[in-house]
C-alpha positions in Angstrom: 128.7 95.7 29.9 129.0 93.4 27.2 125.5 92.0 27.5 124.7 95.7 27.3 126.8 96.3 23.9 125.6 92.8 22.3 122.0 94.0 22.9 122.0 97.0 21.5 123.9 95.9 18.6 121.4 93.1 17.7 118.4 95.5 18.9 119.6 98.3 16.4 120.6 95.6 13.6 116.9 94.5 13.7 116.0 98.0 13.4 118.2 98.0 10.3 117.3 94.8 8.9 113.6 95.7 9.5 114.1 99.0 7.3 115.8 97.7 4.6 113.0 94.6 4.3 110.6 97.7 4.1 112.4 99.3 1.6 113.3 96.1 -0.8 108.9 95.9 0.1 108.0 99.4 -1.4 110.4 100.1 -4.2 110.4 98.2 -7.2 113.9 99.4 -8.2 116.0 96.7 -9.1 119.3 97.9 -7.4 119.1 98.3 -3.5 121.4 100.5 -1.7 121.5 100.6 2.7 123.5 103.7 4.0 123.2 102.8 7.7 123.2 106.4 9.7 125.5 105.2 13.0 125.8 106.8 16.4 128.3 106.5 19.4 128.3 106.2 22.8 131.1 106.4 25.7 129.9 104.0 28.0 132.5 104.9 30.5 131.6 108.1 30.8 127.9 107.6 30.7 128.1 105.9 34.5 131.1 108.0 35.6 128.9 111.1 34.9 124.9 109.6 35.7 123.3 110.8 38.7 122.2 107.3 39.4 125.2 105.6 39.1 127.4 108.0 41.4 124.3 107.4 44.2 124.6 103.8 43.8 128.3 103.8 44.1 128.0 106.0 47.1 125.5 104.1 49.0 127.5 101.1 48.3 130.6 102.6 49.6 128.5 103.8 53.0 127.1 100.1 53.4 130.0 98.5 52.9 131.8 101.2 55.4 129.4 100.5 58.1 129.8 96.4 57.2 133.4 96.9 57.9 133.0 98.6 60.7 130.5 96.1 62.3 132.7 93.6 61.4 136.2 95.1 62.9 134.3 95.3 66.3 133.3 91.3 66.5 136.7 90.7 65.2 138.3 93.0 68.0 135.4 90.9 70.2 137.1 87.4 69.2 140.7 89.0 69.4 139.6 90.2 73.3 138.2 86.8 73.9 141.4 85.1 72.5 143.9 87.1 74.6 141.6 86.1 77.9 141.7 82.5 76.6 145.7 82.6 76.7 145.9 84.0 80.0 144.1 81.6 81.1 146.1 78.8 79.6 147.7 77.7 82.3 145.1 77.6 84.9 142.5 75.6 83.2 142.4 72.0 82.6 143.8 70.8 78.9 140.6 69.6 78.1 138.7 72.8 79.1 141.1 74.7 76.9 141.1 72.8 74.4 137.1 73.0 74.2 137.6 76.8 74.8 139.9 76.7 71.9 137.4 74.9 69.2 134.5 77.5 70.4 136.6 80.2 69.8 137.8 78.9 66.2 133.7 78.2 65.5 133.4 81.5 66.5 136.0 82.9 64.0 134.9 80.2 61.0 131.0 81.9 61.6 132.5 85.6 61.6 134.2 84.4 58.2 131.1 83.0 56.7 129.2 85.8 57.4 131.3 88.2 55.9 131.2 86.6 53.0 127.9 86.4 52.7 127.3 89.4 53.6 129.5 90.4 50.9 127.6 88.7 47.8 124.5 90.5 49.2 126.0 93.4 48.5 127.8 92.8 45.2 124.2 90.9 44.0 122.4 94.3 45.1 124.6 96.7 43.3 124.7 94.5 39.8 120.4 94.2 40.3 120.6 98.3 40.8 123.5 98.5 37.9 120.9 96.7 35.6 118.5 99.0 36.9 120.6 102.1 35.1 121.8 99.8 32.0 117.8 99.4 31.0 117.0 102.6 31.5 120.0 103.6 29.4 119.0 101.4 26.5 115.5 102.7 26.6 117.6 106.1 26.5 119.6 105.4 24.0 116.6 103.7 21.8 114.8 107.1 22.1 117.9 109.0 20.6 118.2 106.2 17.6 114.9 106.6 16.8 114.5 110.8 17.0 118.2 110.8 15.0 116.8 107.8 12.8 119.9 106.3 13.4 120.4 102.1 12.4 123.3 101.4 15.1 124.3 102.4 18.2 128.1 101.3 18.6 129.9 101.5 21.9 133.1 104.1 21.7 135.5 101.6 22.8 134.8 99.4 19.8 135.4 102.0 17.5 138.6 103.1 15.6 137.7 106.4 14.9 134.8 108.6 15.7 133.8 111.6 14.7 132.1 114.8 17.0 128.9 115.0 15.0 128.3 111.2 15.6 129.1 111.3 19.3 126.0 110.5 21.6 127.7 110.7 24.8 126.5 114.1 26.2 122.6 113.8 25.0 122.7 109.9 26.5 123.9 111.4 29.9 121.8 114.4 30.2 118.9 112.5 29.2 119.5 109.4 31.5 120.2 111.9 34.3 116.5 112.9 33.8 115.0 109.5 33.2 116.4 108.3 35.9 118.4 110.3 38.6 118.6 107.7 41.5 118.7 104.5 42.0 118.3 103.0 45.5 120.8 99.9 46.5 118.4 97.3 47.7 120.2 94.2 49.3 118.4 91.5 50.4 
């Protein structure tokens, strides 16, 4: 998110900087003035309320439901195998269990590993989608800084005060919502 913020504050301070050399270009006044036309944007409620970002979040939940699931029923597998394994204590040899002991624990330290990475697949897939929506919402919010000719794009949350007229929330969602509605969760 910060990434996000920093870029659009250097992208629309280029803008600026790139108007103002134009200006100091044409005029020959000698006393320059820069009134910088702002916007503002809830960033927060841009993803709580894009189309995209509630389908990513959804199919992440479903994946990850199904992981757990898969995962509860090897674990369940390894508990069964344990139980049998303690019953059986007394019949087989020490060295036997004890061999029966470390393949089990092998067993449980590759169920661990897995999970984990299993996990980072998932995490690494829903930032590459989250990306996904964060470009399209600068390319968004580029088109609404241009058509408003505004200089800067600030983020709500590092603002004091802000004022309705300013606000770019609502147009940033409705247009990102058409740009791009979903966004597929692709982990590999």
């Amino acid at each position: 998110m910060r990434k996000l913020l920093c870029l659009l504050t250097i992208l629309f301070s280029g803008v600026a900087y790139s108007q103002e050399k134009n200006k100091d270009n044409n005029s020959i006044s000698k006393k320059s003035s820069f009134n910088a036309i702002v916007g503002v944007v809830d960033m927060k409620k841009i993803l709580a309320q894009s189309k995209a970002y509630q389908s990513l979040v959804d199919q992440f939940e479903d994946v990850r439901r199904k992981q757990r699931n898969s995962f509860t029923k090897l674990e369940d597998k390894i508990r069964d195998e344990e139980s049998e394994l303690l019953k059986k204590k007394n019949i087989l040899s020490k060295e036997i269990y004890a061999q029966k002991v470390k393949e089990l624990n092998i067993k449980i330290n590759e169920l661990k590993g897995k999970q984990q990475s299993e996990g980072k697949k998932f995490e690494s897939g829903f930032d590459r989608s989250t990306k996904k929506i964060q470009g399209a919402l600068v390319d968004v919010l580029s088109v609404l800084a241009s058509n408003n000719n505004l200089n800067l794009v600030l983020a709500k949350s590092q603002v004091i005060l802000v004022g309705k007229e300013i606000d770019l929330t609502e147009k940033a969602i409705t247009e990102l919502n058409k740009v791009l509605p979903k966004v597929e969760l692709n982990v590999q």
